[in-house]
C-alpha positions in Angstrom: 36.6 -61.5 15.3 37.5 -61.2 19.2 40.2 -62.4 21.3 39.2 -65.5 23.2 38.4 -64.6 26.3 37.1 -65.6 29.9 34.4 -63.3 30.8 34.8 -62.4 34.2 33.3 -59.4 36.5 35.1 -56.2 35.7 34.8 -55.4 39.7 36.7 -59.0 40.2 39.8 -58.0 39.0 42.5 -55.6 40.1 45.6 -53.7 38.2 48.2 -52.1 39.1 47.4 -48.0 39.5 50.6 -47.4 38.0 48.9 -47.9 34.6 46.2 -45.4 35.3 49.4 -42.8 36.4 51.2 -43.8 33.1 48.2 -42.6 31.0 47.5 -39.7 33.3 51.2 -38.2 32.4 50.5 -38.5 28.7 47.0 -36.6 28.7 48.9 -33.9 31.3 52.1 -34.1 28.7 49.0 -33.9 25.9 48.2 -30.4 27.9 44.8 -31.9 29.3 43.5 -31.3 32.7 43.8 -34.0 35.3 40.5 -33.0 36.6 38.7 -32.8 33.3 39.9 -36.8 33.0 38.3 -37.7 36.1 34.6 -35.9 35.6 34.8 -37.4 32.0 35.3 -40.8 33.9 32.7 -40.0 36.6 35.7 -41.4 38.7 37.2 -38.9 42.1 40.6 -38.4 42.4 41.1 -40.6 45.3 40.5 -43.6 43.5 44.1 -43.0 41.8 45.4 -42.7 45.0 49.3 -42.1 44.8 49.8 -44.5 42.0 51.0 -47.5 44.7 47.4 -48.9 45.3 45.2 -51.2 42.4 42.4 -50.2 40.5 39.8 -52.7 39.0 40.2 -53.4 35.4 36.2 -51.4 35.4 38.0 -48.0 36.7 40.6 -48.7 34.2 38.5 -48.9 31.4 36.7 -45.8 32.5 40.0 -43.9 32.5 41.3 -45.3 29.0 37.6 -44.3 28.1 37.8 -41.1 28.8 41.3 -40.5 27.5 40.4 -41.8 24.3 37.4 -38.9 24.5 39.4 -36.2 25.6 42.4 -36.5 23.5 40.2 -37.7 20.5 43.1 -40.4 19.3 41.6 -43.3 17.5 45.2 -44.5 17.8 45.4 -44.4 21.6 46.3 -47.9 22.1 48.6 -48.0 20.0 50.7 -45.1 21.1 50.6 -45.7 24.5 52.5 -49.1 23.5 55.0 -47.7 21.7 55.6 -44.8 24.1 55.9 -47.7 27.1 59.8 -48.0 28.0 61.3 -51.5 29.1 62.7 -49.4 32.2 59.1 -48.7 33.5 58.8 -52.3 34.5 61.6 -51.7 37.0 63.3 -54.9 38.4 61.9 -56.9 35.5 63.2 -55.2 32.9 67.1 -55.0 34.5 66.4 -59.3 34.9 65.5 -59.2 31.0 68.3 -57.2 29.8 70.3 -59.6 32.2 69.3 -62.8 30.7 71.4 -65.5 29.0 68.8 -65.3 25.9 65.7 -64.8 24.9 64.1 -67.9 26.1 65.2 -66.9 29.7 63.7 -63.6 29.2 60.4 -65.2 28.3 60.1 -67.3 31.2 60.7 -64.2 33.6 58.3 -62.0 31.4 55.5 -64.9 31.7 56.6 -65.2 35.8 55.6 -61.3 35.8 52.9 -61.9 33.8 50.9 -64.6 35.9 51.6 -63.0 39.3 51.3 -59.3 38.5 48.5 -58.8 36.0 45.6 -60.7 36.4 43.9 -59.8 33.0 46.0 -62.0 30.8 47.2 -65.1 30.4 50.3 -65.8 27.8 51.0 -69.4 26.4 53.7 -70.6 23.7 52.8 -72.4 20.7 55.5 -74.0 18.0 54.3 -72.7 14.4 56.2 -74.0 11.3 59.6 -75.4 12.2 61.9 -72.8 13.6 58.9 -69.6 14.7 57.1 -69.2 18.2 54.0 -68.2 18.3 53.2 -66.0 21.9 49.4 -66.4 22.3 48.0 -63.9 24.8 44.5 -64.4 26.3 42.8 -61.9 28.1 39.3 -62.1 31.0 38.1 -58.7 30.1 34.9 -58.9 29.2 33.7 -57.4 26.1 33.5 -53.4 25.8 34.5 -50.9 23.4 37.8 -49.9 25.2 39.0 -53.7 25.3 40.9 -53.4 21.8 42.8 -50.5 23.2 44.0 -51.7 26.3 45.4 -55.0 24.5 47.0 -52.8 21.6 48.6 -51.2 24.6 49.5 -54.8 26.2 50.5 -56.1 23.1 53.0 -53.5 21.9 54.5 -52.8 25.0 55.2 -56.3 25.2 56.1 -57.3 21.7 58.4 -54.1 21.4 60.0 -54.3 25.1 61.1 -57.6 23.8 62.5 -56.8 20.8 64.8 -54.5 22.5 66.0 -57.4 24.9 66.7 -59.3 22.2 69.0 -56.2 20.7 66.6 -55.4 17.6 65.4 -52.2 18.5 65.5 -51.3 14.7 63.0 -51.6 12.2 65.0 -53.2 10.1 65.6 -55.9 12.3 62.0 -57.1 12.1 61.8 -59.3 9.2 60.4 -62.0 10.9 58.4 -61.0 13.6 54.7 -60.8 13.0 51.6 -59.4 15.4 48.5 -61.0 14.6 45.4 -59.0 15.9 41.9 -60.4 15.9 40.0 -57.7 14.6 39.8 -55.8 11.3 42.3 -53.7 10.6 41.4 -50.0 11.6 41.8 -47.4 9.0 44.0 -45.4 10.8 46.4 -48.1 10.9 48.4 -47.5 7.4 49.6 -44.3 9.4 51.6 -46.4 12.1 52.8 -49.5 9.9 56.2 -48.5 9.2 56.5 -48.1 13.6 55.3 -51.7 14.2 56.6 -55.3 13.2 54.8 -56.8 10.4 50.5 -57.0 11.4 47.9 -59.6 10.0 44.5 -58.7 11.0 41.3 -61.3 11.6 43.5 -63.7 13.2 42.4 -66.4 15.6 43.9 -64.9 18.0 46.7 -61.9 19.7 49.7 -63.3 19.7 53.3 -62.1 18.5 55.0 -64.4 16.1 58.9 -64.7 16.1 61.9 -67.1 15.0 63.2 -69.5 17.7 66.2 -68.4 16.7 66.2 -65.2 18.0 65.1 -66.4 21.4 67.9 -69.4 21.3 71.2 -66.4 20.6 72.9 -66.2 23.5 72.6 -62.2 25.0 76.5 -60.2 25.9 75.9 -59.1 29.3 74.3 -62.0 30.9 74.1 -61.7 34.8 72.9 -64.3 36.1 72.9 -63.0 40.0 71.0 -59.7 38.4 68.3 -62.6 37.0 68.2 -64.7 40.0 67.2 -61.7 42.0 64.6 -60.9 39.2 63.1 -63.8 40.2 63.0 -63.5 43.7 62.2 -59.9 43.6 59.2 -61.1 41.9 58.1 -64.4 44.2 58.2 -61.9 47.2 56.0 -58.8 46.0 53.0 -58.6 48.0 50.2 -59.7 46.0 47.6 -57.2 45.1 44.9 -55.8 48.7 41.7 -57.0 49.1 40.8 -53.4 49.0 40.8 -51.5 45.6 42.6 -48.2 45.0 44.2 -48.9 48.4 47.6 -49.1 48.7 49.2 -52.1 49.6 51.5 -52.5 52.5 55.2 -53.2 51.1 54.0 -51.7 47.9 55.8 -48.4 48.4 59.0 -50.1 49.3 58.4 -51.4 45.6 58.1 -48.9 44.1 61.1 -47.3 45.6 63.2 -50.2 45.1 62.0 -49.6 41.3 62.9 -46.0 41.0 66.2 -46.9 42.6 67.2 -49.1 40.0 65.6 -47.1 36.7 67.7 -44.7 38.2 70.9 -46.8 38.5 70.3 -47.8 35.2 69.9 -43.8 33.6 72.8 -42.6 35.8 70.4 -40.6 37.4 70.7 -38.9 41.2 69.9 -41.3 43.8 69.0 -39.1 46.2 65.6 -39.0 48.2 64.9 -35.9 47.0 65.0 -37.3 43.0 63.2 -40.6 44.2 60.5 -38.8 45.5 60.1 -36.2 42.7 59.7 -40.1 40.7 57.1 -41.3 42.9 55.2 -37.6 42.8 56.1 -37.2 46.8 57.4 -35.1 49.1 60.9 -35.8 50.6 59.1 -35.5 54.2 56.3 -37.9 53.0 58.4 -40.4 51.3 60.5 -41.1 54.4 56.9 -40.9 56.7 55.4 -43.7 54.6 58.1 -45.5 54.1 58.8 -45.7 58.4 55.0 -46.9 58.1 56.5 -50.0 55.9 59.1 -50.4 58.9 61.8 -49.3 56.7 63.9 -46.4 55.6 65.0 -45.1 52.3 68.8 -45.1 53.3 68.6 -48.9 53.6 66.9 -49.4 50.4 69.3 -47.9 48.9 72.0 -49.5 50.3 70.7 -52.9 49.1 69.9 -51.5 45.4 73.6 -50.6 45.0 74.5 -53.8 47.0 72.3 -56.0 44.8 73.6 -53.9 41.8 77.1 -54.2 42.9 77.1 -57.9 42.8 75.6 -58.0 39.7 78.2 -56.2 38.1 80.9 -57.8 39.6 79.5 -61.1 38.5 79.8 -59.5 34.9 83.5 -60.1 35.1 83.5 -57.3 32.6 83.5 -53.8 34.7 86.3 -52.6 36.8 85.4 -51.3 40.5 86.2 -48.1 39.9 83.4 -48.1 36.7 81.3 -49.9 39.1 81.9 -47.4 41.3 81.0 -44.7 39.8 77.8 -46.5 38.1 76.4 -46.6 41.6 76.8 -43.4 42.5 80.3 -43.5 44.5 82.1 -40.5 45.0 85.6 -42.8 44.4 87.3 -46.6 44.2 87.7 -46.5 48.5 83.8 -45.2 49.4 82.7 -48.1 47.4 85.3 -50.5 49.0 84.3 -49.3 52.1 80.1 -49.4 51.6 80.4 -53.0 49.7 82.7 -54.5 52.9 79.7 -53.2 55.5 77.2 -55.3 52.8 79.0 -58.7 52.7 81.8 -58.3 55.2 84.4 -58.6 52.2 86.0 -56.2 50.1 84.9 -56.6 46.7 87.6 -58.9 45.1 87.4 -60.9 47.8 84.1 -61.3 47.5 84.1 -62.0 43.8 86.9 -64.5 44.3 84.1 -66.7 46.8 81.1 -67.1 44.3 80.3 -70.3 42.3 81.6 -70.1 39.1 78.7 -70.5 36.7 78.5 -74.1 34.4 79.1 -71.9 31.3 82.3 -70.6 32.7 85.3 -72.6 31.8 88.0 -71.1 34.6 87.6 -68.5 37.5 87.0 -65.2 36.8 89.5 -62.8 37.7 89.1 -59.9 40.1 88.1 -56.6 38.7 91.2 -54.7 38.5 91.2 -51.9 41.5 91.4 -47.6 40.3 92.8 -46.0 42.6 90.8 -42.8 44.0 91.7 -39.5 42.5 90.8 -37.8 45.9 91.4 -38.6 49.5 88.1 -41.0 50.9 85.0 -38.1 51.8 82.5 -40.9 53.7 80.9 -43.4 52.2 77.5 -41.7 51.1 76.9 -42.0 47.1 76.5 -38.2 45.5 
């Protein structure tokens, strides 16, 4: 039995390349070549372009195809889900980890969803009281690499969530259920013990979980970092009329994206680290992004602005923590930076928001650390 789906033209739809780079790194992590991948695909190298344009879901399949060939893993699908981290989604994934629950973080992932992959479609149905079912539906038409790439959907999905909703554990899983509509494969005994509970020959893929899970309210809900989320994702450019092309504004994306996974690890913020993310030269980096009429400098400044607001909305993190999370030399470069952003110094600031319906009485100001050294400018190390 098959997944219901819409059969449309495999040269009508579009993905995001960065799938197609994802899978390239494993077979090159795997020790295959990069060109032994493409003449197995019958596909030239420019059609990956840098990883910022879209491929159609035909190329895709030709490049899963051929990775599956190559590396000789019936399992393919599988491990790339489970090898997928939340923080390669970028901006999403910091508005899931900021949401009030799970049922928040559903709604953003099904906002992403509709307006960035064009393949699917998810839809919520009740089950017995108290579980949600997550149905997802895909337009690919029928071909022997279909099952792969929506074991790879499917996990990276189901899995991404679980670690939102804090159950990153095994043991956690009682309760959650994947349903796949197709026989189960005999190598899949071997990964069972990796993946929530599976029924096989369903009527459908979907991930089954209790309400109750989504319904806990999350520690660390942001919701300025979630409202952004959103916004960040009404105003991506939608995908060019011209496959493997990149798409202007894309770049500026993606560096917005590498910005924050790299808030996120505590990693360098420099250009030189965010262009050795986005396989690029410093030189080329800055070239491309001056064709986007912008400069890496300012995206950075309104990643660790957009960042720093987040935080301080917290009410949890002191300035000099925030501080240093963004990179900031000391307390007073910070100060400094944050006053050019919003014209306020950071308590000030704080002391001007809203306070939020689920927050009885104002928030107090973050309490201020002094430096250790004297100011040195305001640039982040």
């Amino acid at each position: 039995m098959s997944t219901p789906s819409h059969q449309t033209p495999l040269d009508h739809l579009r993905v995001p390349a960065t799938h197609a780079w994802q899978l390239r790194q494993w077979l090159i992590d795997q020790g295959h070549a990069e060109s032994a991948w493409l003449k197995l695909a019958q596909l030239d190298r420019s059609v990956l372009g840098d990883g910022l344009g879209h491929l159609t879901v035909a190329q895709c399949q030709r490049l899963l195809q051929a990775a599956r060939q190559l590396s000789q893993d019936p399992a393919l699908g599988y491990r790339l889900g489970l090898s997928t981290p939340l923080t390669a989604h970028g901006p999403l994934a910091l508005g899931l980890l900021s949401s009030r629950d799970g049922m928040q973080a559903l709604s953003l992932l099904m906002q992403f969803v509709e307006q960035q992959n064009p393949t699917v479609t998810l839809s919520l149905e009740m089950q017995s009281p108290g579980l949600l079912r997550l149905v997802l539906t895909d337009r690919m038409p029928e071909t022997p690499i279909r099952p792969v790439q929506l074991q790879w959907v499917m996990l990276a999905m189901c899995l991404g969530g679980l670690e939102v909703l804090g159950r990153t554990q095994s043991a956690q899983w009682s309760g959650c259920t994947l349903h796949w509509p197709w026989p189960e494969p005999a190598w899949h005994a071997a990964w069972a013990t990796q993946l929530p509970d599976s029924h096989f020959d369903a009527s459908s893929l979907a991930c089954t979980v209790p309400l109750a899970w989504l319904e806990s309210t999350r520690s660390g809900h942001a919701p300025a970092t979630v409202a952004w989320a959103r916004q960040h994702l009404q105003n991506q450019t939608p995908p060019s009329s011209v496959v493997g092309r990149s798409t202007p504004g894309l770049l500026t994306t993606q560096v917005r994206q590498a910005l924050h996974d790299a808030l996120q690890q505590g990693e360098n913020l420099s250009l030189e680290a965010v262009a050795h993310k986005l396989h690029r030269s410093a030189t080329s980096l800055k070239r491309h992004l001056q064709a986007e009429h912008t400069r890496f400098s300012a995206l950075q400044a309104q990643v660790q602005s957009e960042q720093a607001k987040a935080l301080l909305a917290q009410g949890g993190p002191g300035i000099g923590d925030i501080a240093m999370r963004l990179g900031f030399e000391n307390t007073a470069n910070f100060t400094r930076a944050f006053k050019r952003w919003t014209g306020l110094p950071p308590s000030e600031w704080l002391q001007q928001q809203p306070v939020s319906d689920s927050t009885p009485h104002p928030r107090p100001a973050p309490a201020v650390r002094s430096a250790d050294a004297a100011p040195s400018g305001s640039t982040p190390h």
